[in-house]
Structure formats: C-alpha cells, structure tokens
NULUM-970978 format. One record per residue: x, z, y of N, C-alpha, C in turn. Coordinates in steps of 0.001 Angstrom, whole numbers, padded with zeros to 6 digits, always signed. Atoms other than C-alpha are relative to their C-alpha. Example, Ala and Ser with C-alpha at 12.3 -4.5 7.8 and 13.67 -1.06 7.14 Angstrom:
! residues 2
+000890+000000-001190+012300+007800-004500+000900+000000+001200;-000820-000060-001190+013670+007140-001060-000770+000730+001090;
This chain:
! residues 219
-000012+001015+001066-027856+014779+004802+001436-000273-000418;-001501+000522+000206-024899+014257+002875+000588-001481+000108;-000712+001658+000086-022277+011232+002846-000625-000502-001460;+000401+000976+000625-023510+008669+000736+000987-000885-000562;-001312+000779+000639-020545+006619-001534-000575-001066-000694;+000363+001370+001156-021634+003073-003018+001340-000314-000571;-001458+000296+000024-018827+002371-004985-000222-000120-001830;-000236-000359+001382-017652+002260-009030+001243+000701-000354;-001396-001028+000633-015026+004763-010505+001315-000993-000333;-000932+000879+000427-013029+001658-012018+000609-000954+000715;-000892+000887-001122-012545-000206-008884+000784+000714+000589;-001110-000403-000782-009513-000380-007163-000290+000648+001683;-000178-000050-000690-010606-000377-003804-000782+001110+000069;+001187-001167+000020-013669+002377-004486+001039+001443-000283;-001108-001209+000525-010574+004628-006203+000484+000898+001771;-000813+000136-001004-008813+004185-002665-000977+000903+000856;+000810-000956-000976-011799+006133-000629-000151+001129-000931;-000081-001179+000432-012080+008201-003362+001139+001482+000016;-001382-000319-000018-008851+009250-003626+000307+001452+001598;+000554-000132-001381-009256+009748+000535-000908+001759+000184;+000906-001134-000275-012248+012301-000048+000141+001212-000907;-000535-001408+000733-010674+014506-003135+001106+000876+000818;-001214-001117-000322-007860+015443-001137-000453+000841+001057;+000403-001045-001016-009891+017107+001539-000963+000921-000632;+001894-000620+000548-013156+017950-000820-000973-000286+000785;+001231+000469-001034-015353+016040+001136-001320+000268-000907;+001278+000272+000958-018840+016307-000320-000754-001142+000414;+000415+001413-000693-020737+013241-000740-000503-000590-000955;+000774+000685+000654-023556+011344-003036+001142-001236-000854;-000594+001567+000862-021607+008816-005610-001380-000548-000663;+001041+001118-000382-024253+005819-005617+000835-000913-001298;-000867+000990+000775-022530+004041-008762-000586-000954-000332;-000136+001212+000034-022778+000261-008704-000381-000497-001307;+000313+000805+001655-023720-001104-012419-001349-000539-000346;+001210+000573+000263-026467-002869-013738-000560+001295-000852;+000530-001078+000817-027585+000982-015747-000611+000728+001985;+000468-000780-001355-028270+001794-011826-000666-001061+001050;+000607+000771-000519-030219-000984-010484-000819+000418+001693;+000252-000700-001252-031869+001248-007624+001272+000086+001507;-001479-000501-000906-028148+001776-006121+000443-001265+000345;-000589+001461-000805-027664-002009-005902-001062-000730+000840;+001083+000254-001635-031086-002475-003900+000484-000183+000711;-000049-000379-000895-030055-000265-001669+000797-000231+000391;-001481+000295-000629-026762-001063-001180+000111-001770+000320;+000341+001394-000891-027664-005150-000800-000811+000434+000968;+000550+000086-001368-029966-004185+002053+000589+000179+001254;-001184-000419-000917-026845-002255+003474+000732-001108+000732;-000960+000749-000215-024461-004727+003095+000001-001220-000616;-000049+001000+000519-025183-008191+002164+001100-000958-000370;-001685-000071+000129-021477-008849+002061-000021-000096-001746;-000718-000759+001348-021201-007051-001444+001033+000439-000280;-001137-000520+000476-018492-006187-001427-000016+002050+000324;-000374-001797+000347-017475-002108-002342+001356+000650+000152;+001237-001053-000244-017421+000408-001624-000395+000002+001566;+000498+000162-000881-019323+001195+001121-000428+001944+000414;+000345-001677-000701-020237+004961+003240-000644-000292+000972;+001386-000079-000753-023612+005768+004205+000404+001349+000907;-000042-001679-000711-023543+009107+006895-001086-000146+000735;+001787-000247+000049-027413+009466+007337-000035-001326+000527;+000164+001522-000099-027927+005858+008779+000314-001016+000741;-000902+000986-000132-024976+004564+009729+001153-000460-001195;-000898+000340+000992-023007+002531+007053+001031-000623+000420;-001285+000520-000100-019284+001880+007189+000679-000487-001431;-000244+001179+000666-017826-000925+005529+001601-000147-000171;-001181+000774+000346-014283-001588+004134+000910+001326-000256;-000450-001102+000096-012074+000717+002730+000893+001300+000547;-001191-000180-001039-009381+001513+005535-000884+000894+000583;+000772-000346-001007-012198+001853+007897-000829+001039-000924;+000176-001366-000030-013718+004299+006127+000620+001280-000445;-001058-001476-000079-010929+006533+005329+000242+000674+001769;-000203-000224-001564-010291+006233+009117-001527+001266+000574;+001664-000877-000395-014303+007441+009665+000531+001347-000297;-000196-001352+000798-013506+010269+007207+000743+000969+001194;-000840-001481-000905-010512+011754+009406-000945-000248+001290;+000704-000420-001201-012675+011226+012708-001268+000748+000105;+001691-001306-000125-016086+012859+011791+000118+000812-000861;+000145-001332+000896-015380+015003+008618+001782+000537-000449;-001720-000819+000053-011423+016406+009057+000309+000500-000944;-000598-001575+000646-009668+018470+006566+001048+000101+000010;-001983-000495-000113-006095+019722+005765+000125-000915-000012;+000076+001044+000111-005352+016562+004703+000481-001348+000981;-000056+001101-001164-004314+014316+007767+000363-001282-000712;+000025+000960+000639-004602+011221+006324+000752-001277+000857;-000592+000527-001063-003673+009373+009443+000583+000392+001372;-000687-001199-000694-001039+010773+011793-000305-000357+001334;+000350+000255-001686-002069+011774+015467+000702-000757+000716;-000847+001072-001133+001301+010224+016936-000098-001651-000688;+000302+001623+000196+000615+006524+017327+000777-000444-000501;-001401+000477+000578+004065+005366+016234-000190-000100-001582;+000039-000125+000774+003864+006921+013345-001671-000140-001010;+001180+001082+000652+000036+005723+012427-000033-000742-000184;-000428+001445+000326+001005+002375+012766+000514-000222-000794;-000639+000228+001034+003422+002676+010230-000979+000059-000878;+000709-000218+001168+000935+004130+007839-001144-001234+000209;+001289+001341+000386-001945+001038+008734+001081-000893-000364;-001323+000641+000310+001502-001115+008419-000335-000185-001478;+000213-000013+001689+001632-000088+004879-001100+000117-001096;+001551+000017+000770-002262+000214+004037-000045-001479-000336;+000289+001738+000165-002120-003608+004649+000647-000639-000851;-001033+000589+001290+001042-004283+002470-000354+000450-001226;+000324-000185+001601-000260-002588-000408-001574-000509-000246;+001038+000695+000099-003865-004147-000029+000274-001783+000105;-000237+001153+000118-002484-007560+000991+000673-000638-000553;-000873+000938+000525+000392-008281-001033+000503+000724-001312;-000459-001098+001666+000408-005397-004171-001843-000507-000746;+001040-000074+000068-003704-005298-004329-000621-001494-000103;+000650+001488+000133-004892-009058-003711+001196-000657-000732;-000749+000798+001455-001955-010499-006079-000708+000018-001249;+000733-000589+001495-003167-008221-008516-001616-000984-000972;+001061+000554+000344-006565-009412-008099-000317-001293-000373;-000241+001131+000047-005674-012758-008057+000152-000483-001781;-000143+000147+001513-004730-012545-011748-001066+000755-000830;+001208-000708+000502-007799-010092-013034-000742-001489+000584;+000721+000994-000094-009924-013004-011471+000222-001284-000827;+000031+001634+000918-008224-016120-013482-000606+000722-001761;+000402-000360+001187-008708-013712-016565-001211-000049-000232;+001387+000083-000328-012498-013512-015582-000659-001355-000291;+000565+001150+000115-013034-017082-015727-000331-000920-001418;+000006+000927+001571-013731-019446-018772+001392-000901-000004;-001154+000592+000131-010865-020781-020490+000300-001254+000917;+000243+001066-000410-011737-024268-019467+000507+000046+001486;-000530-000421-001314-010806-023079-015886+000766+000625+000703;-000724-001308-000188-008410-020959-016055+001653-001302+000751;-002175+000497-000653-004503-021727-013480+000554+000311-000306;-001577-001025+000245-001725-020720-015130+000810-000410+001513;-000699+000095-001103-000218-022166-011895-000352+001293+000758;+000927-001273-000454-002267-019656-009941+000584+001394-000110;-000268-001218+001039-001405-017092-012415+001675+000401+000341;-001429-000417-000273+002196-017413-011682+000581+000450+001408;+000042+000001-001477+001932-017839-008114-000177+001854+000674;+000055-001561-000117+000590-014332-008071+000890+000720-000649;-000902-001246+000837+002847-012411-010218+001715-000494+000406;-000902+000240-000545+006064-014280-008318-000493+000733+001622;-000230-000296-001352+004574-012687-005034-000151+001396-000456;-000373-001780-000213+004086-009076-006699+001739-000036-000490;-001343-000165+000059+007585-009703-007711+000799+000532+001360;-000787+000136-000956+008615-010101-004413-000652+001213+000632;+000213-000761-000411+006408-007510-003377+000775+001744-000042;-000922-001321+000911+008005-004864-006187+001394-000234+001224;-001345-000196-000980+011594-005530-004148-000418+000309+001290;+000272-000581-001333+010509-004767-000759-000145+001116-000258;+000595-001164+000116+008347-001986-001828+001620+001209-000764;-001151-001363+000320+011552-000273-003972+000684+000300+000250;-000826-000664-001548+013798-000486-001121-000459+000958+000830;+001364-001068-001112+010643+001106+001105+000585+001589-000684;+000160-001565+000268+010737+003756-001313+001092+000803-001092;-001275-000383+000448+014196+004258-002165+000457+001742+000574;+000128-001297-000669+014424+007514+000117-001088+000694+000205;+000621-000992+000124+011459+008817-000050-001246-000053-001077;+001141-000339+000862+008310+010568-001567-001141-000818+000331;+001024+000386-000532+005471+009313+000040-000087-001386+000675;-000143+001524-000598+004846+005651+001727+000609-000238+001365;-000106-000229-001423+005293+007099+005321-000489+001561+000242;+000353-001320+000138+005778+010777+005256-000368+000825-000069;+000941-001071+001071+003559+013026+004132-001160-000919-000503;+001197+001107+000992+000593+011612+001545-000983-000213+001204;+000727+000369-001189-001478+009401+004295-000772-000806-000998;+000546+001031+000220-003710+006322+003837+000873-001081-000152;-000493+001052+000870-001077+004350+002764+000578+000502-001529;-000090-000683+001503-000878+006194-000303-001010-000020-000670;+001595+000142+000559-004507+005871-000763-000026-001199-000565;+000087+001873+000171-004084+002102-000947+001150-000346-001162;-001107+000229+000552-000540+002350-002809-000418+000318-001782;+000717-000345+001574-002219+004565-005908-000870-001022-000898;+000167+001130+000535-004526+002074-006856+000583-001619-000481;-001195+001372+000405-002307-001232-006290+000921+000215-001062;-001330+000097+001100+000467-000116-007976-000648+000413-001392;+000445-000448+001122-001677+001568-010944-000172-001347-000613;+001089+000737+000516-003566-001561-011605+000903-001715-000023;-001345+001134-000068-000468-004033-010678+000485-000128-001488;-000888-000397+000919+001607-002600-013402-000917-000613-001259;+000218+000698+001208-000872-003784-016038-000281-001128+000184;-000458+001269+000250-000628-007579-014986+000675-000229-000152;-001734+000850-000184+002756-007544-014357+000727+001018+000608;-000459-001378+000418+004828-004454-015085+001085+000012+001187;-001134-000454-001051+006924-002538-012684+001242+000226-000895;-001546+000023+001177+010762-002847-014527+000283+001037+000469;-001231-001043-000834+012118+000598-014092+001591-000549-000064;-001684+000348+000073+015231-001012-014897+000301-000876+001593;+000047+000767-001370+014587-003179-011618-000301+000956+001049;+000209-000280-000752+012803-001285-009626-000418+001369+000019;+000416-001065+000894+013120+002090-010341-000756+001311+000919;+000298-000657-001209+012314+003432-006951-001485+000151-000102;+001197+000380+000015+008917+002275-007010-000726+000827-001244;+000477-000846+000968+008357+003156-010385-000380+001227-000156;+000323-001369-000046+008668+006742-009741-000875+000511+000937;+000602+000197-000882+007050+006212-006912-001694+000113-000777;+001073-000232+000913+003736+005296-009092-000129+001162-000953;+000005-001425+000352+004541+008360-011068-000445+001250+000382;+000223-001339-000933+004262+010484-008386-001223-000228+000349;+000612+000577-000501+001206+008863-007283-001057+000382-001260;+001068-000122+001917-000591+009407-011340-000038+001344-000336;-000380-001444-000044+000633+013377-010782-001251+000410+001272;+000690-000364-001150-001219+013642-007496-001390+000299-000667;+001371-000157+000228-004548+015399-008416-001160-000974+000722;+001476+000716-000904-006967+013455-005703+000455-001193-001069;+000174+000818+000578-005887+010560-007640+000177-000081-001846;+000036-000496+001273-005406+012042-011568-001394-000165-000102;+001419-000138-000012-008988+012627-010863-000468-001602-000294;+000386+001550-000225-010107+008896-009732+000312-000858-001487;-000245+000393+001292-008035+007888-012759-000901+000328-001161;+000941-000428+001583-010060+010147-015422-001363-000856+000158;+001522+000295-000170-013341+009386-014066+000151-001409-000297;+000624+000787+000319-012856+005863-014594+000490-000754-001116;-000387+000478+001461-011297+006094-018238-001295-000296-000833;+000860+000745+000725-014586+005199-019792-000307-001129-000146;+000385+001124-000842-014786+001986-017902+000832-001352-000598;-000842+001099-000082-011402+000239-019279+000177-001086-001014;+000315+001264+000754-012613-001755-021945-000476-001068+000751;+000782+000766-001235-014094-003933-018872+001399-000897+000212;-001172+001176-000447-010605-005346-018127+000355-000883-000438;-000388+001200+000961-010235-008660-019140+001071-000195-000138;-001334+000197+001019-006577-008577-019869+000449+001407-000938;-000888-000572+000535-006526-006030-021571+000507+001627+000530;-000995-000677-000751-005913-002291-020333+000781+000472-001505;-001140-000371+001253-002412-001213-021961-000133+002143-000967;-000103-001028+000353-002283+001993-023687+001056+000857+000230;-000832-000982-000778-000719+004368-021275-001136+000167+001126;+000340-000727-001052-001537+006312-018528-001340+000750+000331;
C-alpha cells in the first residue's frame, strides 16, 4: 500500500514534507484537503482530529507534524537524500534550525496571513507589527547564519525543508531587503532553484489568488 499524503500544495507546512519526498522520489497518494474533495477531509478528521496538515498515512499508521514526518521518511523509506545527518552533533544542528525557521521565520509569517484573514472590525495592527519586528529580527540572525554558506547546515537537510517555505512565504509579508540582508536573500534564491522545491512552488501556482494579502508578482 502506498504512503498516503493529506496535505494542500499551497500550504507552507504541506510544501515542507513535500519538498522532503521530491528529493528522494518517494511515491505516495496526495489526499488534497479542499472543500472540491470532501471524501479526503472525512478521512483525514477521523485520522486526526487535531486538523491540522499535513498528515502521512503508511498503511495504518498515521504520523502527524511535519518534522516528524520527514524524520519517519528517512527511517522507513531512505534515499540518496540524507535529510537528517547520522552524526548526532551534527543532527541537532539541523532540528536546531527546523525549529528556527518554523518558530520564528514560519509562525511570524503566519501571524500576519491570519490578521489578514479576519474581518476588518478585528483586525491588530499592533499584532501585525509585533510580527514583522520579530521576522526582522529573525532576517539578521538568519543572514549572519548564512553568510558562509549554501545550505542551513551542510548539505540540503530538513532544515532546508522548513527554510524553503518560511522564507518563500515570509518575503511576501515583509520583504527580505537584499540591501540588508543579502545573505539570506540569496539564500531564498537558492532555495526557488532547488528542483524538490521549484516543483512544490509550481504545483501550488493555481492556488495564489487565496492569499489574503495579496500574492506579489514574482517568483
């Protein structure tokens, strides 16, 4: 039975396993999430009453959260690909940096896609700022990080999985300055070149009229 993927092309965090399973060629059921697929959100509330996405079925055990199942991926279905490195030292670094670009590039982000979501009447600009002063602060860390090198933590791991999306989806709340941070910037460049994630990107160019601020016309 193949892997099983609940997920949508246009989410960030669904990109992030995707991303994960192009670079090996995993094969594996995409289960896409929308109200045109009503069957796929049954099944996937019976899974995971959570809701939250994406989610990986492997005949009838489901793993939950996106880390954890990139992690699954390299322990039951391997490929070239090492996504997470055998020496411990150097794995740590890479969960290190899965968490910084999910906790402080990725939930900023979201933080501002969510006030856009809401009715005027409710909307924080406090909020609003609050988040886009901590990807600020995030952008400087991160373009020191990646002042010397290519990758997040040397060769393309799972914190690159997590980095592609954040930073893609950052940049249109609240723009990466190459003039500031130019490290980074190229950094996302390199990251929009990478086929496993070029891919993730196309597939969910139909989708970006959905963004309530707005996606910009690039990339």
């Amino acid at each position: 039975m193949p892997l099983t993927l609940f997920a949508h092309p246009f989410s960030s965090y669904s990109q992030k396993v995707l991303i994960a399973l192009y670079e090996n060629g995993t094969s594996f059921d995409f289960r896409v999430l929308d109200p045109q697929h009503p069957d796929n959100g049954a099944a996937f509330a019976r899974l995971w009453p959570m809701a939250k996405f994406p989610l990986l079925l492997d005949s009838d055990r489901p793993v939950m959260e996106s880390s954890t199942i990139i992690e699954y991926l390299q322990l039951h279905y391997p490929g070239p690909v090492r996504l997470i490195p055998d020496d411990r030292i150097a794995g740590l670094e890479v969960r290190m940096l899965d968490r910084i670009f999910d906790n402080h590039v990725m939930a900023n982000m979201q933080r501002v896609v969510a006030d856009a979501l809401r009715p005027p009447e409710r909307r924080d600009a406090v909020e609003v700022e609050k988040a886009k002063s901590a990807l600020e602060t995030a952008y400087g860390w991160l373009d020191t990080h990646m002042s010397r090198r290519e990758w997040a933590a040397g060769d393309f791991s799972l914190a690159d999985c997590a980095a592609a999306p954040s930073l893609f989806y950052a940049d249109w709340v609240h723009p990466i300055e190459a003039a500031r941070f130019a490290a980074l910037r190229a950094y996302r460049t390199r990251l929009l070149a990478r086929p496993s994630f070029a891919r993730a990107v196309d597939e969910a160019r139909p989708f970006r009229a959905y963004f309530p601020l707005g996606a910009p016309d690039r990339d």
